[in-house]
C-alpha positions as a printed Julia matrix, in Angstrom:
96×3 Matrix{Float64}:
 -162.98  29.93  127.11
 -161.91  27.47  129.18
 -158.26  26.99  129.96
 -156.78  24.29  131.22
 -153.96  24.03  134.3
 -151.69  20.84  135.25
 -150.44  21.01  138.91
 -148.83  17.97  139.64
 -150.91  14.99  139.39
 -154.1   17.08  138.79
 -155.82  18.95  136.02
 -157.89  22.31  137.33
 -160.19  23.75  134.52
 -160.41  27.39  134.78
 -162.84  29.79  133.25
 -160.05  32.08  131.11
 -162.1   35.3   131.47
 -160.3   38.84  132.94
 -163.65  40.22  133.78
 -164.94  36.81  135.82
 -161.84  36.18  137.15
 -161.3   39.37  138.41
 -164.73  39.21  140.27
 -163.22  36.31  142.5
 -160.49  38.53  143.45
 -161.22  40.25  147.23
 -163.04  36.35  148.12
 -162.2   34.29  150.62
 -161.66  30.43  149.45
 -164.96  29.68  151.94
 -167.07  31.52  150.02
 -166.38  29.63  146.82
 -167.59  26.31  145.78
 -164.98  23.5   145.56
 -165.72  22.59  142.17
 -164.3   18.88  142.84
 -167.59  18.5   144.84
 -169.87  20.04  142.54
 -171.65  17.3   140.1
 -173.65  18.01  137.07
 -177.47  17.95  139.31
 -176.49  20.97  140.63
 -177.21  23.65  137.82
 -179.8   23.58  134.95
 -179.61  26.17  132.32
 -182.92  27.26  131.32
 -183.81  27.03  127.9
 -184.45  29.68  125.68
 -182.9   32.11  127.99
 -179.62  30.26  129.1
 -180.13  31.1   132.25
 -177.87  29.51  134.82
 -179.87  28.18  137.74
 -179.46  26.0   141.03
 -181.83  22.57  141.04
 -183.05  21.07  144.27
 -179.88  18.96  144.11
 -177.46  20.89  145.67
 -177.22  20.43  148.84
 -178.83  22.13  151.69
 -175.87  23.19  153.33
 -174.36  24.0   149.87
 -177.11  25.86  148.6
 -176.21  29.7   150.03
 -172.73  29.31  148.6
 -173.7   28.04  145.43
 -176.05  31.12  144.72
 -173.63  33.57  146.32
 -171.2   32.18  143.4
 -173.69  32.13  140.93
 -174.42  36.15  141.54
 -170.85  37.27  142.34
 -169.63  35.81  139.13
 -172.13  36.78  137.34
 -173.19  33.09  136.17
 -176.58  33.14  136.35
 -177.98  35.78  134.0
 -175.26  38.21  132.97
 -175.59  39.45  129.16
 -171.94  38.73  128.58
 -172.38  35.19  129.66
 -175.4   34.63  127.84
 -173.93  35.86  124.91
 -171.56  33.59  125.13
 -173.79  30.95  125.68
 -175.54  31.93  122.89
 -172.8   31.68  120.7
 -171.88  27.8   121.85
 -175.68  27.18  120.98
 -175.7   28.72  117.74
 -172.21  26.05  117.13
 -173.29  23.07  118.52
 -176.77  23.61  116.52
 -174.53  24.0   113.07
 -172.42  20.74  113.6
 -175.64  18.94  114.25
């Protein structure tokens, strides 16, 4: 679920999860990805296993974060994000 955060002028989107958030708690903000510089080239999910993935996009200097965050958040290929994934599938699939 996403959840979503006015602080002043701005709008920050957060992912509303205990479990993930909790896994960014001992991390220092240089390990993270600023997700105002992050653009949609930069992750593919993989179809049918939702799979998260990095593209050749990111870039180079980006690239070790970006997978750091991918693992340590469990983004790429955790069962409790796929499920969820699977779920938002199964929806938009319905309305279609």
């Amino acid at each position: 679920m996403l959840a979503k955060l006015a602080a002043g002028s701005a709008t920050n989107y957060r992912f509303a999860s205990g479990w993930l958030n909790s896994s960014k708690q001992s991390l220092k903000s240089t390990q993270l990805i600023d997700p105002f510089e992050v653009t949609n080239e930069w992750f593919e999910l993989l179809l049918p296993s939702l799979q998260l993935v990095l593209t050749d996009r990111v870039p180079p200097a980006d690239r070790p974060r970006a997978q750091f965050v991918l693992e340590r958040l469990h983004l790429d290929h955790d069962e409790r994000i796929v499920r969820q994934r699977r779920e938002w599938l199964r929806m938009y699939e319905e309305a279609s």
